[in-house]
SEBA-61545 format. One record per residue (C-alpha): x, y, z. Coordinates in Angstrom, 1 decimal. Layout:
! residues N
+--------+--------+--------+
!   east !  north !     up !
+--------+--------+--------+
!      X !      Y !      Z !
...
+--------+--------+--------+
! end
This chain:
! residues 325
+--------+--------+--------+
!   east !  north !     up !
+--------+--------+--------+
!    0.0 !    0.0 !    0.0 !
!    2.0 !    3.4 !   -1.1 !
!   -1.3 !    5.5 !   -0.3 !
!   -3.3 !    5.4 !    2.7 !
!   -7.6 !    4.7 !    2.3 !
!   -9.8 !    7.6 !    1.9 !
!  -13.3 !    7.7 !    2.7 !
!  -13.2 !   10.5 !   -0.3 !
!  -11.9 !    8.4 !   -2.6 !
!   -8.8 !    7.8 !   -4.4 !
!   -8.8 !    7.3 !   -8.4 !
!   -7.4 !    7.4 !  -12.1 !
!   -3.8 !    6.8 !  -11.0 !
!   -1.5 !    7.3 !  -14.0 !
!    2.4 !    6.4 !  -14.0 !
!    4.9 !    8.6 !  -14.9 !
!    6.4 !    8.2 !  -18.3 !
!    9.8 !    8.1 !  -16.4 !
!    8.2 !    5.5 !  -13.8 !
!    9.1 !    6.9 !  -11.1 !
!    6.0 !    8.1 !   -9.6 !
!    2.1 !    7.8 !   -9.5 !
!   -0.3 !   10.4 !  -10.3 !
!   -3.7 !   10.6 !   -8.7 !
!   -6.7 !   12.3 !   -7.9 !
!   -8.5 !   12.5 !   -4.3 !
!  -10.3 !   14.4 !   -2.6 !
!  -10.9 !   15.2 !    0.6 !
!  -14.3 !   14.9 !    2.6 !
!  -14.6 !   18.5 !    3.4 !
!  -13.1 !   19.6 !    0.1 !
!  -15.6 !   21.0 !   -3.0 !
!  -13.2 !   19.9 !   -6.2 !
!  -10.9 !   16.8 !   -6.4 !
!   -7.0 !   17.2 !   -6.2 !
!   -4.4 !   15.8 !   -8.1 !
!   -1.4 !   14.2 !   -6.3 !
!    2.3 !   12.8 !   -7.0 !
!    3.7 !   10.5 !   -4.9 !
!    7.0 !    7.6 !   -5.2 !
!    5.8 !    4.4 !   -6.6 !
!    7.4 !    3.0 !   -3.2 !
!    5.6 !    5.0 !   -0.9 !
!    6.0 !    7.9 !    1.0 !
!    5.0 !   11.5 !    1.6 !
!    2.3 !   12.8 !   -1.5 !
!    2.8 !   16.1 !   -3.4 !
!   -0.2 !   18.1 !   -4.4 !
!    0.1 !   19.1 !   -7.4 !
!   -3.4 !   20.9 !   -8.9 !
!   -7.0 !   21.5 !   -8.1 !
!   -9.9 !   21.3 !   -9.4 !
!   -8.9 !   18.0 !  -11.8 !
!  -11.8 !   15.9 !  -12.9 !
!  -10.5 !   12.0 !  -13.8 !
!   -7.0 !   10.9 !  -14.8 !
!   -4.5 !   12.5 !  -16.5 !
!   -2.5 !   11.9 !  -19.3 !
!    1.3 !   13.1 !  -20.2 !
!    3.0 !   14.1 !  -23.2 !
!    5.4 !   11.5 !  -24.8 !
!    8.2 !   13.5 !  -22.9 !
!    6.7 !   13.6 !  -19.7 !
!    7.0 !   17.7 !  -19.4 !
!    3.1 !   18.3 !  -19.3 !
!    0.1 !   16.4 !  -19.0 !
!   -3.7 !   16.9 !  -19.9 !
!   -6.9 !   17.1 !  -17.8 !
!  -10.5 !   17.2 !  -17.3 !
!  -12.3 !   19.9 !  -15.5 !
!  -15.6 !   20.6 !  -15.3 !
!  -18.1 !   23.4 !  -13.3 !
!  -20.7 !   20.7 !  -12.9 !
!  -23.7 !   22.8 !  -14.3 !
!  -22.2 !   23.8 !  -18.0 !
!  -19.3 !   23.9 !  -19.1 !
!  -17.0 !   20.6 !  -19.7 !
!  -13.2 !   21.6 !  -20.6 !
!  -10.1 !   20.1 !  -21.2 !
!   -6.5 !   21.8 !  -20.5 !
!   -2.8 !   21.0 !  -20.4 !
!    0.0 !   21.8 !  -17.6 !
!    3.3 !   21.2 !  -16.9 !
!    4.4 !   18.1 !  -14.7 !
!    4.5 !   20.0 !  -11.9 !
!    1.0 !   21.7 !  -12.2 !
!    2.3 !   25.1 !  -13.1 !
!    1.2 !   26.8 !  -16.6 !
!   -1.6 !   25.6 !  -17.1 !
!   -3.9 !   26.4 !  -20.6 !
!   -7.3 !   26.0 !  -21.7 !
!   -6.7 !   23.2 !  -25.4 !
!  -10.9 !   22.8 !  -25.7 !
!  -14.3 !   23.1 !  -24.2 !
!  -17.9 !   22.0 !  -24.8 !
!  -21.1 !   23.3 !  -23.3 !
!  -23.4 !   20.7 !  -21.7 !
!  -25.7 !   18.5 !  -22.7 !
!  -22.6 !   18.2 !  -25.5 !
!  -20.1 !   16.7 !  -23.0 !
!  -16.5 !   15.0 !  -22.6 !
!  -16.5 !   12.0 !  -20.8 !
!  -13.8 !    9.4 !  -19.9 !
!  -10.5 !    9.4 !  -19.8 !
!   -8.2 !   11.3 !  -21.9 !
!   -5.1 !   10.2 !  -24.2 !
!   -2.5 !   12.3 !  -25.5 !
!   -1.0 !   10.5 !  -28.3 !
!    2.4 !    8.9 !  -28.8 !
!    3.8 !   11.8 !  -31.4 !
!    2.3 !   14.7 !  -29.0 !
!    0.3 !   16.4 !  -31.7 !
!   -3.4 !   15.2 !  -30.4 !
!   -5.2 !   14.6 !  -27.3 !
!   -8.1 !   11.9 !  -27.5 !
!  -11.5 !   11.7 !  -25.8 !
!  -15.0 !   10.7 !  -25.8 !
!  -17.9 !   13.3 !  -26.8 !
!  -21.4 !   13.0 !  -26.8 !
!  -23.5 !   14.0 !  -29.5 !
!  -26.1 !   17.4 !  -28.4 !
!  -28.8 !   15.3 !  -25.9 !
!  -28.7 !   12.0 !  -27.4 !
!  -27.1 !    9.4 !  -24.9 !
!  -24.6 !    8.4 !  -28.0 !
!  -20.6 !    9.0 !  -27.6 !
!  -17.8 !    9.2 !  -30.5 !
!  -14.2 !    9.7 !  -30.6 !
!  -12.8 !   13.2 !  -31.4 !
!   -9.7 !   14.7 !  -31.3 !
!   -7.9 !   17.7 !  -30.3 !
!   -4.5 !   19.3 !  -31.4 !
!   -2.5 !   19.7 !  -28.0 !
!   -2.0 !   23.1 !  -28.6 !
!   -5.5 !   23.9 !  -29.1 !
!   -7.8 !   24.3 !  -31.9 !
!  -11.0 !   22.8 !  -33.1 !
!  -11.9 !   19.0 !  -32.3 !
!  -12.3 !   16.7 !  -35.1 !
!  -14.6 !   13.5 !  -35.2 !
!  -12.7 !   10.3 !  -35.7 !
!  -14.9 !    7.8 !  -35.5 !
!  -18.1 !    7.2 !  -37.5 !
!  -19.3 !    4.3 !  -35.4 !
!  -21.1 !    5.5 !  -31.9 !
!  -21.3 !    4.0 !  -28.5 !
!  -23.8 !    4.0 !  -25.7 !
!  -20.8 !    5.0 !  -23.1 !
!  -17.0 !    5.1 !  -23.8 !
!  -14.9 !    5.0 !  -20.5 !
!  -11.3 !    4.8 !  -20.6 !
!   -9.3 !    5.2 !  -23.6 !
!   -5.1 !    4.4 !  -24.4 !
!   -2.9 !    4.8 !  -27.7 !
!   -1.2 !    2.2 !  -29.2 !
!    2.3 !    2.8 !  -29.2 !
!    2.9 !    3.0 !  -32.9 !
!    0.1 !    5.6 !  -32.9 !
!   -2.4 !    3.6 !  -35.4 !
!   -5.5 !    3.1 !  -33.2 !
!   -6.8 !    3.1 !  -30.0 !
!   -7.8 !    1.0 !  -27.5 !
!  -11.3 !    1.5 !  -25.2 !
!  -13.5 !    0.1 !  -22.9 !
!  -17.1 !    0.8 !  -24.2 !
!  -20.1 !   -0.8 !  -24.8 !
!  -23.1 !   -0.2 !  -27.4 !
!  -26.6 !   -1.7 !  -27.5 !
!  -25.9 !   -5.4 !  -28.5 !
!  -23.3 !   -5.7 !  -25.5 !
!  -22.0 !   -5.0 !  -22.7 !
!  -18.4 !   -2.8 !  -21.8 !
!  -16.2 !   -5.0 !  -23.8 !
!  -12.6 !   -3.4 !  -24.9 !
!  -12.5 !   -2.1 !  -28.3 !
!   -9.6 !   -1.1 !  -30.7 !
!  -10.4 !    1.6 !  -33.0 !
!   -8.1 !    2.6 !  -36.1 !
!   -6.5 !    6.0 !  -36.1 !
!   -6.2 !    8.2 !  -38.3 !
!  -10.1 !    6.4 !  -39.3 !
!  -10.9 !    2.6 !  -40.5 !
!  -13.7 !    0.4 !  -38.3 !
!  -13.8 !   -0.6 !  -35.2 !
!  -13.4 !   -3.6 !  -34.1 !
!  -14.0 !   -5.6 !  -31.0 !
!  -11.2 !   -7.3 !  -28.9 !
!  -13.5 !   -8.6 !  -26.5 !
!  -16.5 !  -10.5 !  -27.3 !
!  -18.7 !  -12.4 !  -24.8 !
!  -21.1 !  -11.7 !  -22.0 !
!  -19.2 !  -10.1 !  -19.8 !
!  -18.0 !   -6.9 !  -18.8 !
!  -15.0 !   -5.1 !  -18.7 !
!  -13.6 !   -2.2 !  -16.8 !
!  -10.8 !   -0.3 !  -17.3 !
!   -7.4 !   -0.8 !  -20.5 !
!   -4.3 !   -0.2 !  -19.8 !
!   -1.2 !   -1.2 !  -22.6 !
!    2.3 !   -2.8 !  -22.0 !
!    4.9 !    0.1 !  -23.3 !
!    5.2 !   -2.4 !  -26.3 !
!    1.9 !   -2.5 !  -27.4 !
!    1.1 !   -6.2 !  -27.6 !
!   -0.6 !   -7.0 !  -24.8 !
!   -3.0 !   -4.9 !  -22.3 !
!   -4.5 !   -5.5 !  -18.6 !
!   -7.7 !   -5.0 !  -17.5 !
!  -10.5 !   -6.3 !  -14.7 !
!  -13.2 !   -8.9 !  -15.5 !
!  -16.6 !   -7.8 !  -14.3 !
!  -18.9 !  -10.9 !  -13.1 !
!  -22.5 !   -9.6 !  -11.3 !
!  -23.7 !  -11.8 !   -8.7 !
!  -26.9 !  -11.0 !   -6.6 !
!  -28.3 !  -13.2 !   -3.5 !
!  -30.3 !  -13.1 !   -0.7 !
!  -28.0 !  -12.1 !    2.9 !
!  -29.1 !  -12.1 !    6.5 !
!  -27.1 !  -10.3 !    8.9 !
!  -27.1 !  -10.6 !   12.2 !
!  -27.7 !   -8.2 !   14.8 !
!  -24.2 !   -8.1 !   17.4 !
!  -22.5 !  -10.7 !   14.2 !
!  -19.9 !   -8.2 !   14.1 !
!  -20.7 !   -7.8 !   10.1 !
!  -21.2 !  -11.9 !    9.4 !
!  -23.0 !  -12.7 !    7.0 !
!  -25.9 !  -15.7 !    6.1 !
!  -26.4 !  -16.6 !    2.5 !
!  -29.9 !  -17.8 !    2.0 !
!  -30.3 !  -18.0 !   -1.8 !
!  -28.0 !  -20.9 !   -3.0 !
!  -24.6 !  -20.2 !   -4.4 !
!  -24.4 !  -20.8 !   -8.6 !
!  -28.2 !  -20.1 !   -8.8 !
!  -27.3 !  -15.8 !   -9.4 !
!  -30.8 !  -14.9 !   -9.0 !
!  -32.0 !  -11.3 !   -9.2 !
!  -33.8 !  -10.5 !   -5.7 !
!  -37.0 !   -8.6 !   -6.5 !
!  -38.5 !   -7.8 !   -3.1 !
!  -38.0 !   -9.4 !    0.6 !
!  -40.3 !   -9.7 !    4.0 !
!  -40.0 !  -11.0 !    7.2 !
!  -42.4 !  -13.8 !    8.0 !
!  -43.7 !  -13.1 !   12.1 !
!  -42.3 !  -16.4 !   12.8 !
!  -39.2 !  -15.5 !   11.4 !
!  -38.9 !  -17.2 !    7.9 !
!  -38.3 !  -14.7 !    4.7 !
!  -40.4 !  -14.3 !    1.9 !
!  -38.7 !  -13.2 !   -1.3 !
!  -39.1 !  -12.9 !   -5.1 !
!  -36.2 !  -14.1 !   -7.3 !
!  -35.3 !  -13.7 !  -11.2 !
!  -34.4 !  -16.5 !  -13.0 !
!  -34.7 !  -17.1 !  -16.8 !
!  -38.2 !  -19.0 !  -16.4 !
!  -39.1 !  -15.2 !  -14.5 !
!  -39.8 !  -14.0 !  -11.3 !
!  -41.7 !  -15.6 !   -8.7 !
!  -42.1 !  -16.1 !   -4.7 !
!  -40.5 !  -18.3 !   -2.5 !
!  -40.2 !  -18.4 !    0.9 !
!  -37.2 !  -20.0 !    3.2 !
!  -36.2 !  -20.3 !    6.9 !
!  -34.2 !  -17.6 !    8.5 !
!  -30.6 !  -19.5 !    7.8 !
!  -32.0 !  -20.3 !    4.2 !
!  -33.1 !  -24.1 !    4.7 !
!  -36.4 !  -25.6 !    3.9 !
!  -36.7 !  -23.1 !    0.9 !
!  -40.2 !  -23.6 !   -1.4 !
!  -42.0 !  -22.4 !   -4.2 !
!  -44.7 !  -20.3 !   -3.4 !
!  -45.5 !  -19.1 !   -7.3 !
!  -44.8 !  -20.4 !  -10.4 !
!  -46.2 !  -18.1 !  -13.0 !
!  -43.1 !  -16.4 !  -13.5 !
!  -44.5 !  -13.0 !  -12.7 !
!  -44.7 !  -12.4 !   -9.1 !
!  -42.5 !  -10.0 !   -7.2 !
!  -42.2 !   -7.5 !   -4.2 !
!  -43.9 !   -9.5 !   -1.2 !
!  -45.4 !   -7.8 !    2.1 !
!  -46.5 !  -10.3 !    5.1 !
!  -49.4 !   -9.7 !    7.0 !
!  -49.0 !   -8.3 !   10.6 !
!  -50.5 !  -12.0 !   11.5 !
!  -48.8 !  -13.9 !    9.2 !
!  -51.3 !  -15.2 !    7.1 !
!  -51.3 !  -13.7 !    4.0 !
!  -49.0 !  -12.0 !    1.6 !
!  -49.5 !   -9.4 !   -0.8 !
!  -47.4 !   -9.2 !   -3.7 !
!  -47.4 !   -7.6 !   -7.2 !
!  -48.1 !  -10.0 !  -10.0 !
!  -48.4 !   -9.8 !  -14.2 !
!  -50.4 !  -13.0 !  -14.1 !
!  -52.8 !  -11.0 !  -15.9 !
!  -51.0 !   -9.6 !  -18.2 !
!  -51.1 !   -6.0 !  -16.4 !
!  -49.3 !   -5.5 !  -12.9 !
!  -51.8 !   -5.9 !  -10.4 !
!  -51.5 !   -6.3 !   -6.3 !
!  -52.7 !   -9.8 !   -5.4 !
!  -52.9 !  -11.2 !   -2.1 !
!  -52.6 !  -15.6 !   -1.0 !
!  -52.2 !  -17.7 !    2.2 !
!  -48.6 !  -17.6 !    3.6 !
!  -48.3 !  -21.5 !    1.8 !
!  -48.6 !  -20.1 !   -2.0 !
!  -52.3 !  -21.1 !   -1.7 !
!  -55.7 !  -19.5 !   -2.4 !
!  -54.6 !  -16.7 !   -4.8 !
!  -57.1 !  -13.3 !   -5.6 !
!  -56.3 !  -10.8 !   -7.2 !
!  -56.9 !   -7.5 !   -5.4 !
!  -56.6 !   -4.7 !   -7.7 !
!  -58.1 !   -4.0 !  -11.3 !
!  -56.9 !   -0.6 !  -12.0 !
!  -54.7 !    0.5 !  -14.7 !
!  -51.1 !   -0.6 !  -13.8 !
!  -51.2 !   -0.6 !   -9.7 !
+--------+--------+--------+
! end
């Protein structure tokens, strides 16, 4: 550990080309605008460096200056460049909200352009553009768009770049997009997600975190000194859609599998589990105060409705015949 936790949080950490240090942005829980820090890749004292720096930086092939976000929060979204040690700093490019930056940015192997993600004027649709690092007007280099681009890293050679995005047929997957244009392409391609690209100085190979989901059913204990009780089996992954005490202390609880969602109910430490529906469109149970009866929201008729049945799945009546209770 070379930086101590922070409730604040700690993020975008960026070497130094030279290696000898680690930039990184924090901030400070009574602070209004993140900071960026410098501190030995071996630990010791940090340096603050600049305020006011939204996400991580990225440095110039010779490691005198580097590039950053910084936004107002209400309009206007720009991007500037400093010297290493914060000083200088200069105004490259802005946009006016909804029209947005986002991600990371990536100053590119010869120096000439810094690279980000923009979104189009309110659509929720993100392209590449560029920006001369000395300023000037942004250019569009990509014709493909993505529902969200995150972070974002040159090849070495400079003919493409490499991103974690995702569009409307997948998840974040990690991307590698031609520069100066061509089409993208997809490095990854499965079902799961990724999060965050970084490249080895050489180019050929790149790191970054697998994202599985898993969501279950917990019961924790009063005094347990944060233990924790699984009650939905490990391996099944279901999606919890509601949960309810029984009054003799069994749990009533919907769960999302591929057949849909339906009610089950289980004892406190998760044994003696049963069915309660099985039309695959029951959720969100409430107990009756004497344990009787639980109420529920079901699409067993097509339309969400509240229906009520006995505490053993039995019995079921529908309740409600509004429009979409």
């Amino acid at each position: 550990q070379i930086v101590p936790p922070s409730d604040a949080g700690l993020w975008g950490p960026a070497f130094s080309p030279d290696g000898d240090y680690i930039y990184y942005v924090g901030r400070a829980s009574d602070a209004d605008v993140s900071t960026l820090y410098r501190v030995p890749v071996l630990g010791g004292p940090a340096t603050r460096i600049l305020d006011d720096v939204y996400g991580k930086i990225t440095f110039s092939p010779d490691g005198s200056q580097f590039a950053f976000r910084r936004s107002d929060g209400i309009q206007k979204d720009a991007l500037l460049v400093a010297d290493s040690d914060g000083t200088n700093e200069r105004e490259i490019s802005s946009r006016v909200r909804p029209r947005e930056y986002h991600g990371d940015i990536a100053w590119s192997p010869d120096g000439g352009v810094a690279a980000i993600a923009g979104q189009f004027d309110a659509a929720d649709e993100y392209h590449l553009v560029e920006i001369p690092s000395e300023g000037g007007a942004e250019r569009r280099i990509s014709s493909k768009t993505w529902a969200h681009i995150e972070r974002l890293a040159w090849l070495p050679d400079g003919s493409g770049l490499v991103m974690q995005a995702y569009d409307e047929r997948s998840p974040f997957q990690i991307w590698e997009h031609p520069y100066p244009e061509g089409p993208a392409r997809r490095i990854t391609n499965d079902l799961n997600a990724y999060s965050g690209v970084s490249l080895t100085a050489d180019g050929k190979s790149l790191v970054t975190q697998l994202m599985e989901t898993e969501e279950a059913l917990w019961v924790a204990r009063n005094g347990a000194d944060g233990e924790l009780e699984r009650i939905t089996p490990k391996g099944s992954n279901p999606y919890v859609a509601g949960v309810a005490w029984t009054p003799d202390g069994r749990i009533v609880y919907g769960a999302t599998s591929d057949a849909g969602t339906d009610l089950w109910i289980a004892g406190e430490n998760g044994e003696e589990t049963a069915r309660l529906t099985s039309d695959g469109a029951s959720a969100h149970p409430s107990v009756s105060a004497d344990g009787r009866y639980i109420v529920y929201r079901s699409r067993a008729a097509d339309e969400p409705h509240i229906w009520r049945m006995d505490i053993d799945g039995g019995n079921p009546v529908q309740l409600t015949f509004g429009d979409a209770e």
